[in-house]
C-alpha positions in Angstrom: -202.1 116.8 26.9 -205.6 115.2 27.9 -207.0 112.3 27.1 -211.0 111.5 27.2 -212.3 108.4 28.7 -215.9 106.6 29.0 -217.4 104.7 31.5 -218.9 101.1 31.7 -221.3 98.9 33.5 -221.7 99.8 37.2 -221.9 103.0 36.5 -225.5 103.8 35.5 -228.3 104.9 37.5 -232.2 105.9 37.3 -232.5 109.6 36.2 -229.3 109.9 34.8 -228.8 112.6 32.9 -232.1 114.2 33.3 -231.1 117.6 33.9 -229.3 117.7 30.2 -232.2 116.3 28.9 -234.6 118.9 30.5 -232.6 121.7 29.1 -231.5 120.9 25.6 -232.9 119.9 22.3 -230.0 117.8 21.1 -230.5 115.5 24.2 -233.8 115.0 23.2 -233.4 114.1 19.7 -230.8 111.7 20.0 -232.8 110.1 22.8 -235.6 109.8 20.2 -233.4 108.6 17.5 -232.3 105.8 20.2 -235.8 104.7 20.5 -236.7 104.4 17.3 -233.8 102.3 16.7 -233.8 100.1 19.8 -237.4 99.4 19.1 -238.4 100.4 22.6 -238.5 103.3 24.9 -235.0 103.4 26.4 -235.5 107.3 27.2 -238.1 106.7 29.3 -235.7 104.0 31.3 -233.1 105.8 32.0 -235.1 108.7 33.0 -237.9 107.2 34.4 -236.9 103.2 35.5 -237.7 100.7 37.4 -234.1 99.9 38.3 -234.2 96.4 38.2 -235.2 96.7 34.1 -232.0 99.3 34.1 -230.0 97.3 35.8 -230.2 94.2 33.4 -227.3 93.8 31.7 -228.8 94.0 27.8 -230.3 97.5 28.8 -227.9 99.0 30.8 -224.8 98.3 28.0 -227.2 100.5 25.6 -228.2 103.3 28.5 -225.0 104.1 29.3 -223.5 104.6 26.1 -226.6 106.7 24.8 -226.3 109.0 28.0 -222.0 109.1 27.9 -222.7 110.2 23.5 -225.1 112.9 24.2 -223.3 114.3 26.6 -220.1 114.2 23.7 -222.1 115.5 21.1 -223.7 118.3 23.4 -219.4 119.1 24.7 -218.4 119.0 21.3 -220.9 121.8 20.2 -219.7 123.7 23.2 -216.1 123.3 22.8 -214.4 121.5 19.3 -211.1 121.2 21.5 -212.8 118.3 23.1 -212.5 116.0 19.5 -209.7 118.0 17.3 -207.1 118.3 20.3 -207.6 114.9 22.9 -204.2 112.8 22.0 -206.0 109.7 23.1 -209.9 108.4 23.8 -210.3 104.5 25.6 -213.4 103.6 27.7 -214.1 100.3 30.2 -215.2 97.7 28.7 -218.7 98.7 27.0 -217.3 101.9 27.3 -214.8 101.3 24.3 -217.9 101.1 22.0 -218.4 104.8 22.9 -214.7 106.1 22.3 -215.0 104.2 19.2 -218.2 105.8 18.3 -217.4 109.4 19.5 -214.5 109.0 17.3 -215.9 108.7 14.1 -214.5 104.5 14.0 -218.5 103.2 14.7 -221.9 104.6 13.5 -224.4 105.8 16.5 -227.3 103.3 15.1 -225.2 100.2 14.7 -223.2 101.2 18.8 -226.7 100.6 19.7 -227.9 97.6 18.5 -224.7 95.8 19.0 -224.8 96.4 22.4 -227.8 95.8 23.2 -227.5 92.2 21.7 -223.4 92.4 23.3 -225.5 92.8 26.6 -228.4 90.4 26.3 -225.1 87.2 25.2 -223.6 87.9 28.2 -226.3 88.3 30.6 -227.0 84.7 29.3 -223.6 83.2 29.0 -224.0 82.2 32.5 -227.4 80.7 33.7 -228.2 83.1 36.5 -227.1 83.4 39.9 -224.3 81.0 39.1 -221.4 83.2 38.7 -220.2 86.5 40.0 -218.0 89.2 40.6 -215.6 89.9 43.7 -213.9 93.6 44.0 -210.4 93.3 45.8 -209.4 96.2 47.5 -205.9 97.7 48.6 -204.3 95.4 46.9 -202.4 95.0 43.2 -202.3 92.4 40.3 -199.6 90.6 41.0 -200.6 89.8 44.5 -204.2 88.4 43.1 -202.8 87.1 40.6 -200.9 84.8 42.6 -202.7 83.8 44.9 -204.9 82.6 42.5 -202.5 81.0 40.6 -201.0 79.2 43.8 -204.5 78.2 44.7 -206.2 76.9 41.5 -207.0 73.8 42.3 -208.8 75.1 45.2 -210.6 77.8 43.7 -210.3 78.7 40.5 -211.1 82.4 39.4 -210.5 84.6 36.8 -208.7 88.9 37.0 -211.7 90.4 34.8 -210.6 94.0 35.8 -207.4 95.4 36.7 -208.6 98.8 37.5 -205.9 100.5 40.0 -203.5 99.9 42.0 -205.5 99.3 44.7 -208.2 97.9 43.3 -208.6 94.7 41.2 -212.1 92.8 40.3 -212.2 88.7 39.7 -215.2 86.5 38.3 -215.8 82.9 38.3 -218.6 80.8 39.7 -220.1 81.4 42.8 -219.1 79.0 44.4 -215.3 79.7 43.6 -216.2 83.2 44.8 -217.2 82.5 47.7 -214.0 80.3 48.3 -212.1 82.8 46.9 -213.4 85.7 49.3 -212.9 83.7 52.6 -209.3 83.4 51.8 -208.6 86.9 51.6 -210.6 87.3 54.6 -208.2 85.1 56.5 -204.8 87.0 54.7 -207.0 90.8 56.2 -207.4 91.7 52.4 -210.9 93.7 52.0 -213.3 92.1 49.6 -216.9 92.8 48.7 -219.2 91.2 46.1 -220.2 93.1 43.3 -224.4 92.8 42.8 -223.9 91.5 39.3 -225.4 88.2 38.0 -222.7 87.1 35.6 -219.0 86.4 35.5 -217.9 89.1 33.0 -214.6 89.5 31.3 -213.3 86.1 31.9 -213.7 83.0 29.9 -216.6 81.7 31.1 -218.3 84.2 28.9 -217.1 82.0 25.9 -220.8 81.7 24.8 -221.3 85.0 24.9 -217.8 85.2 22.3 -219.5 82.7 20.0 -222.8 84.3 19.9 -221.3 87.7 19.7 -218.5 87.0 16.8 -220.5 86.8 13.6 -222.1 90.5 14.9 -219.5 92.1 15.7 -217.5 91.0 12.5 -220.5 92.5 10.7 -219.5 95.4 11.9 -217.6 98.9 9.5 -214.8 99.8 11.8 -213.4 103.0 10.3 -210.1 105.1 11.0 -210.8 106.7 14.1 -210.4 110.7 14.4 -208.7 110.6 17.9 -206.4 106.9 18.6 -208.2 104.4 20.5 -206.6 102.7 23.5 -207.6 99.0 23.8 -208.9 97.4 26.5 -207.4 94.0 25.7 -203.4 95.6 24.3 -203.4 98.5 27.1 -201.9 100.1 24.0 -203.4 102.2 20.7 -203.9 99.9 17.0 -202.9 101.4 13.8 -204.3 98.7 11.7 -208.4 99.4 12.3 -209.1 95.9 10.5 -207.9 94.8 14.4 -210.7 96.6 16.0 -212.9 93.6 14.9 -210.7 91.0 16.5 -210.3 93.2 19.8 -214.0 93.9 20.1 -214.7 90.0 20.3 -211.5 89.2 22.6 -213.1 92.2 24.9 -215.7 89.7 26.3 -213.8 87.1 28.0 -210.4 89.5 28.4 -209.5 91.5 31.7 -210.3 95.1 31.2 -206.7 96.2 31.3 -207.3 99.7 32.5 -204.4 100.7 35.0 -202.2 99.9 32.2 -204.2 101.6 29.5 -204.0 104.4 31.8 -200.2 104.0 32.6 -199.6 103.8 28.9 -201.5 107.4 28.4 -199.8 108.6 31.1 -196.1 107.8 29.4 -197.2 109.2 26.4 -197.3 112.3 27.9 -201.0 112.7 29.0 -201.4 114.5 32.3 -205.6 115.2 32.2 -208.2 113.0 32.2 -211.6 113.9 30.8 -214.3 111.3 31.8 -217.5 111.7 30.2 -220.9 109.6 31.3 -222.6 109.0 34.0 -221.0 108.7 37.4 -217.6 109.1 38.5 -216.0 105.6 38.6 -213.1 106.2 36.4 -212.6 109.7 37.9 -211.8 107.7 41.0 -210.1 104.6 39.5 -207.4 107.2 37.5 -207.0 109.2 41.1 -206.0 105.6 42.7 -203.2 105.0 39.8 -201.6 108.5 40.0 -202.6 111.0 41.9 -200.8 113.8 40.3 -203.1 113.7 37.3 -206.1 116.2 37.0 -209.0 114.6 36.2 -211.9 116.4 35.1 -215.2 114.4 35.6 -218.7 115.6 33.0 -221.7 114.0 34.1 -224.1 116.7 35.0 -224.7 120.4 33.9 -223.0 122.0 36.8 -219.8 120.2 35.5 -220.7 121.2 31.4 -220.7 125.0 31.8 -217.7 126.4 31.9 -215.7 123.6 30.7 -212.2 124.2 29.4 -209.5 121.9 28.1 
């Protein structure tokens, strides 16, 4: 059994997915169809740049889950299988707005605009440059997690991301970052800081939840096609009036991927089909198990000649 995954932020680069778009019609339209609903020319971003407009948090949420659809819509044409036959679909963070969309659950025009207003709330949740993101490698949630526990009234910081066994991502102010950081310097645990400008997935994004609520309550979640693996539960909802209340708990909840993946993995899922840009969750699934096979569809060479 497979599952098929979608990526989030971090994941998105300049020219992304220009060799589909160069060769077939369907990438075209839908990028058309994006612009016309976004109001502005996200096409010619992605393809075309600058990075630093890419990179801003209320265009990349929108970029990546335009270029991760396409590349669904154009696999689907190629091979059904890829819909009628995956036991499970879940995506990081943004990308859970794609599974939900490539399932049937969301509409294409109304992914769009939500996240491009999801993006622009939590880009200003936070005034800039005053929080931030740490990645903590080769180490596991419970060790992070206490330490921060034990240490909170030193430095308090927040698990936004538990993505792997060996890999765990905190936010919090910058200050509590940096505090943060130069303890596991001193305990030998590798840290870097991640070039974002807010403190996602945490509840300093709590403005962002406000702002974001009404919008996202606004929102027709239908029955998805294929189950949908939650980002806040680790675990599938049968009642799809909870996608509403999951979708708004997303912003300031840790992205609890190794479990979402664990949970697939019980379930009897032993492939991993990520779709989008990049290969971060191709890696992050390898670090959890590495008996899984994990097929990765982010350029042409990968398209033809896909089987399930």
């Amino acid at each position: 059994m497979f599952s098929v995954v979608f990526p989030g932020q971090g994941s998105q680069t300049v020219g992304m997915s220009h060799d589909f778009y160069s060769k077939y019609d369907l990438f075209k339209k839908i990028f058309r169809e994006a612009d016309e609903i976004l109001d502005f020319k996200i096409s010619k971003l992605i393809l075309e740049g600058p990075k630093e407009d890419l990179d801003k948090t209320e265009n990349t949420q929108p970029a990546i889950f335009l270029v991760s659809y396409c590349i669904f819509n154009l696999l689907k044409e190629i091979n059904e299988e890829i819909l009628t036959k995956a036991k499970y679909f879940a995506g990081h963070s943004l990308g859970e707005y794609t599974a939900l969309t490539c399932s049937g659950s969301l509409n294409f025009s109304d992914t769009l605009k939500i996240l491009k207003k999801r993006g622009k709330a939590m880009q200003s949740a936070v005034p800039n440059g005053v929080g931030g993101m740490l990645a903590v490698l080769n180490s596991n949630f419970e060790t992070i997690n206490n330490i921060l526990v034990d240490n909170k009234s030193d430095f308090e910081c927040y698990i936004a991301n538990d993505n792997s066994n060996s890999q765990i991502v905190v936010s919090g102010f910058l200050n509590n970052i940096d505090k943060f950081s130069n303890y596991l310097n001193k305990l030998k645990i590798r840290n870097l800081k991640i070039p974002v400008s807010s403190p996602f997935h945490c509840k300093l994004m709590n403005k962002a939840t406000k702002s974001m609520e009404k919008e996202i309550k606004k929102l027709n979640f239908n029955d998805p096609k294929i189950p949908i693996v939650s980002n806040v539960t680790a675990n599938i909802t049968k009642d799809n009036l909870e996608y509403s209340e999951l979708m708004i708990k997303q912003i300031e909840h840790r992205v609890r991927w190794r479990e979402s993946i664990q949970f697939m993995a019980k379930n009897n899922v032993k492939k991993f089909v990520e779709i989008g840009p990049g290969k971060v969750l191709s890696n992050l699934i390898k670090r959890i198990d590495t008996n899984f096979e994990i097929v990765n569809i982010s350029s042409i060479d990968h398209l033809e000649g896909f089987k399930i």
